[in-house]
Structure formats: C-alpha cells, structure tokens
Phi, psi and omega in degrees: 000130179299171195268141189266167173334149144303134163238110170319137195273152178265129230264132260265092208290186183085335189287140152319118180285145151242161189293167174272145162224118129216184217227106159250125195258090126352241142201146177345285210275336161321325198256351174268342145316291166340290194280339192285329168299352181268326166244033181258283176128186216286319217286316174303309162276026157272289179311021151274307177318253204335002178240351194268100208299082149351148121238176171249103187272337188253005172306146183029042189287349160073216204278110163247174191282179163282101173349125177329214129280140178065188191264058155284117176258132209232128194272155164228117210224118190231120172270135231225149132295133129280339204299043157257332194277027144303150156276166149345278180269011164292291174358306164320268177301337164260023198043059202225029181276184203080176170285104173337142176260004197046093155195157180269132189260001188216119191228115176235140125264156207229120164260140188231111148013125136311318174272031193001056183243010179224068204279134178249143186204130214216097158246185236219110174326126202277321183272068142309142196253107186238174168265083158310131247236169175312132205197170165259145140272150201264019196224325180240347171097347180266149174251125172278137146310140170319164201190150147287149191195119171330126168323312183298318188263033193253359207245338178264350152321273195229060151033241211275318195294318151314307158291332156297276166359284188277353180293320211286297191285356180251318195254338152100022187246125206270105186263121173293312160226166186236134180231162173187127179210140192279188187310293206283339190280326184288330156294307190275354135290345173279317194252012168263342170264053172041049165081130160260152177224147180231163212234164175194105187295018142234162168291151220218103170224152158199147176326307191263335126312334192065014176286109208241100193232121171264194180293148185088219174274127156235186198234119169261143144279161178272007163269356141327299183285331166308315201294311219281302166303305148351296200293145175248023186183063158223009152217182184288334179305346174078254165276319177314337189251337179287310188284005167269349174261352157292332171300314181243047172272265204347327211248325150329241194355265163002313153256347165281346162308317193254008135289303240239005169080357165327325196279334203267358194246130178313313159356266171299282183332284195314323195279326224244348189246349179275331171332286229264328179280344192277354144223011204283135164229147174217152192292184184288331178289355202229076196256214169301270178002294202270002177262296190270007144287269291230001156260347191276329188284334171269038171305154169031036177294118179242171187298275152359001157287314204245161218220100167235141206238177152211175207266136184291154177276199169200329192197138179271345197200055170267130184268130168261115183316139175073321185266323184084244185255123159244179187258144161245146200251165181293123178270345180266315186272356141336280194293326194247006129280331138334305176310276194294347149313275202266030155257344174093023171298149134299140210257291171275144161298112166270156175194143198278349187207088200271120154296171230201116158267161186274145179273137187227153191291297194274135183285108181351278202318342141336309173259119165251142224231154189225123180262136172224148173255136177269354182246224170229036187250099170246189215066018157308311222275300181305344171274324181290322134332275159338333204242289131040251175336294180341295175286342165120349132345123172262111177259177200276327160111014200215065191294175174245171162254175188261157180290354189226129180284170168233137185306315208191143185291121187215132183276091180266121172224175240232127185327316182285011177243041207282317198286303152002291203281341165288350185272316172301292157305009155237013178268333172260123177268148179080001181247152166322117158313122155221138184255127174265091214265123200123318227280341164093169198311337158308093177294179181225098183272138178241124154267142167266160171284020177280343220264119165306284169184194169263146208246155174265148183263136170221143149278147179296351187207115188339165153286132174341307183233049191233327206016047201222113178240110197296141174289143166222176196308183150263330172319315153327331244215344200268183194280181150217000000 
C-alpha cells in the first residue's frame, strides 16, 4: 500500500501569538495559505479548506522513496497555464494569446524542516530534460513504459499524478503534498494586497512577455507581476534567471503580506485567500489540520530562515531527438543537493548575523582582475587578491607590489568595461574610479590604506554558462 501524507500534530495551545514572517517559496497564493493560518487560526481557516479544489496527486502510486530524516516535510508546488480563464484584454495586454498549454510553467519543491526553523525551496526547470517513470493509463488500463519527457510536459501526460511521479523519481525525495495555482488566481492575488515591488539593478524588458521596467525599484500589479515572473528572454540564463527572479518576487510579496497586516485583519484576510482559492488545487490530504500546524508552527519564522536554490545544470541547451533544446541536469551535484533535502540539511549558510550580499549586473566570475598593493603593509595586495576570489572574482592569482605608493584604493579600467567596473567597485566600497582607455578587460585594483576589506557580491542573474544558482538566504534576496 503507498505510504499515505504526513500530517502534523497541532502544537500545545496558550503560546504567545506573534505575527507570522517567513519565506515558503511557493507560490503566491500558496505560501498566503499558509502564513494567514498562523495568524487567523482554526475557526478562519476551516472555511478557506472547504473552498480548495482536491486532486488525487497520489494514486496508486506503488514503490515510492522513502520518507526523510524527522518529521521534514516536502511540498510539491506546480504554478499552472491558466490563461483561459482571463478575458480578451487581459490576454492582450499581458501578451498573453495563444492556447493553454495544460502544463506546468513553475515546478518548486518545498522543504520544511523538522524543527520547522527552516524553509528550503528548490526550483525545478520547466524544460528539464527527465524520465517519466512507468505508470497505468487511467483512460486505457494499459502501462506506458518509462519513456524521457520535459518536466512541463510531464503534467499535460498524467496531470498532477504524474508530475509527482516524476519529480519523486528524478529526485528521490519523498513528497508529502502537492499544491498547485494558475495564471489568474496569481494576478488577481497580487492585486487584492494591492501591488508588489520588486527592484532590478538594470532594465529588464522583453518583447514576448511585454515586460518593460526600468533600473531600479517599481510597484507591480498583477498582471505585471505575472510578465515580471514569466519572462524568458532577458538574459542568456534563460529559465535560470527567470526562476531567481521568481524567488525574488516571492519574498517581495511575502513581505508586503506581513507589513500590511492582512493576516491579523479578517477583512483583508477573507478578500484576499477567497481570491486566492477560486482556483488553488490541493491533495485530500493537505486540510485544516495542516494549515494551521503548519502556521502555528513557523510563528516568528524570518527571511533569513529560509533558503532558495534551483537544481544544478551541466548544459542549459541539451538537444534531444522529439523533445528538442532541454535543461540536462548535473547529476552528481544534482544528487547531493537532494541528499541534503532528505537528510533534512541546510542548502545555505545561516548566520544570525550574515552579511547581505549586493546583487550586481555582471556576474564577479566574470571578471578578471590584477591586485597591486600601494601601500607598506605587507601581504596586503594577497589577503585582498584571496578575499576577491572568495566572492567570486577571477583574479589573476599573482598579486604585486604597485610601482608607486598610493593615497587610496583605486581602480583602473578600460571605459568599454564600465559594467564590470562597476561590479568591482561594490565589492570595494569607496575606492576611486580611474578610466584607462586601451587597458583592455583586465581591471587593476591599486590598494590604499584606505582598504578594510572586501564586501560580498552576486549576480542578479546566473551566468550564461554556468546553469548553476547557488543557494541563498531570503533575506538575500530583498530590495535594498
């Protein structure tokens, strides 16, 4: 018999309510289930259950893996095409024509702690080039063979049950529920807590979404924020760069929900999870019970609780005969991030008190760099050469002393690298800009005795040929 869902026992009454704050990364409206159960409690949300659409995400699911370590519970979050149920001019306006594809355009898995002090959220490439694994069909009664298939199109096969399947069989992590909410519940939810913003150090437009944002912070609406989650084609990372800007839109939302007092107000609650429910599907298993353990239990849950990754690659544009250009995944480092899912590990370094790093256009690795020390200290230009590399800098690995001492740390580069030099300079903070015109892709850092250390850096969006996004924090992940 398959092993059926986990459920959590509800936690001991009398504890001090606090608001809820953590980062399940989810889906919108999923993860506002969640958090409002913690601070409405049993009597609100059993009428929220009783509006939430059932599949049977688990049938007849045979030999699945084995449950984790502790009571760590694993989410399965599949974000949907919806768009029929849009009007004429949503459609329109949000580039949003053509035919539903019935398929999942957003595939996350979601780990929750035992000690529920941790949400890990892992998403998952929509093309992944994967196995669906053997199965009945429920319409002829006959078994498809394992067969290879895109992850998105593993859900327009055998819908919910099937996309379990194969996740469960590609990743070897034993999924407890399955959530799942379309196009339209996610737009007309952005816009009952009245618009979210999210920041970007460039401008971020593309053609085929219609998404047009300039550098800095804007206030999205939701079908904005539907373009802003979507979009594919605004750097060479692709899907890689799109799910990082859905984690971080996620954490966006997530926090204009728990400032603005939605949870604690009945209203506001009620407009916004019935919003949110007119399309939300979930297994049978996943009720009352488990919304409110499972909010009572992340009372005072922080961004910085919480951790998101996506699953490493090997080739971003591996082509396959019938399927075409798929994501193929690193199968080794692939595995030992599972591993640490269903040992119940952290993905990221928590530190109660982590430096933040700045998100930057060009990505450090990107750069390569030359240290000279200016001053009289020495083994400065090598601990600085070291502390570089660290954050991800290719540096030349050979520091100097400089031909000259120098007042202050300064940065020479060659005008046609400006975005570079800008990525170098937020790693040194304060030191001087000098334009060399000639000197070529190679920066020059000259330290002064102005120089501290080094500050940490991210790109905002992987590298091209990297398919690779290190986990990081949610706190990481917020405007500044």
């Amino acid at each position: 018999m398959p092993e059926p869902p986990r459920t959590l026992p509800l936690p001991a009454p009398g504890r001090r309510r606090r608001r809820a704050r953590w980062i399940v990364r989810a889906t919108a409206g999923v993860s506002l289930v969640l958090l409002a159960a913690s601070g409405v409690g049993h009597a609100m949300v059993t009428g929220v259950n009783e509006n939430i659409s059932r599949v049977d995400a688990f049938k007849d699911m045979g030999k699945r893996p084995r449950a984790g370590s502790g009571d760590g519970m694993n989410f399965l979050v599949a974000g949907t095409d919806g768009r029929d149920r849009l009007s004429a001019a949503e459609k329109e306006r949000y580039h949003l024509g053509g035919e539903p594809c019935h398929c999942t355009d957003t595939v996350m898995l979601v780990h929750l702690s035992a000690a529920r002090d941790r949400a890990s959220v892992i998403s998952l490439p929509r093309d992944s080039f994967v196995e669906a694994p053997e199965r009945k069909d429920d319409k002829t009664g006959r078994t498809v063979p394992a067969h290879p298939i895109k992850l998105n199109a593993a859900y327009a096969e055998g819908g919910p049950n099937l996309t379990v399947r194969t996740v469960e069989h590609m990743t070897g992590v034993h999924i407890d529920h399955y959530l799942e909410v379309d196009f339209t519940s996610f737009m007309k939810t952005v816009d009952a807590v009245g618009g979210v913003q999210v920041c970007s150090t460039r401008p971020l437009r593309d053609r085929y979404s219609g998404l047009d944002l300039p550098k800095g912070t804007s206030e999205l609406n939701g079908g904005e924020a539907l373009q802003y989650v979507r979009a594919r084609h605004l750097d060479g990372g692709s899907d890689l760069g799109r799910m990082q800007r859905q984690q971080r839109f996620l954490v966006a939302l997530l926090h204009k929900i728990t400032d603005s007092g939605a949870l604690v107000n009945p209203v506001t609650f009620k407009r916004i999870t019935s919003t949110l429910l007119d399309s939300l599907r979930a297994d049978a298993g996943f009720g009352t019970r488990e919304m409110v353990a499972l909010g009572q239990a992340l009372r005072g849950f922080k961004p910085a609780s919480s951790e998101f990754a996506s699953v490493p690659v090997s080739d971003i544009s591996y082509s396959v005969p019938s399927l075409g250009s798929t994501v193929k995944w690193d199968e080794e480092r692939a595995e030992k991030l599972f591993a640490a899912v269903r040992a119940d590990r952290p993905l990221a370094v928590h530190k109660k008190r982590k430096e933040r790093a700045t998100v930057v256009d060009v990505a450090p690795d990107e750069i390569r760099v030359q240290v000279e020390n200016g001053t009289r200290t020495r083994g400065h230009a090598a601990r600085a050469d070291k502390a570089l590399r660290a954050t991800g800098f290719d540096t030349t690995g050979t520091p100097r002393n400089a031909s000259a001492p120098a007042d202050r740390t300064v940065i020479s580069y060659d005008p046609r690298w400006n975005r570079s030099v800008r990525t170098l300079a937020a790693a040194l903070p304060g030191a001087k800009l000098r334009a060399v015109p000639g000197q070529g892709p190679l920066l020059r850092v000259t330290l002064g005795p102005d120089h501290k250390g080094v500050h940490k850096v991210r790109a905002e969006v992987p590298a091209p040929d990297s398919g690779d996004v290190p986990a990081v924090t949610g706190d990481e992940e917020e405007c500044r």
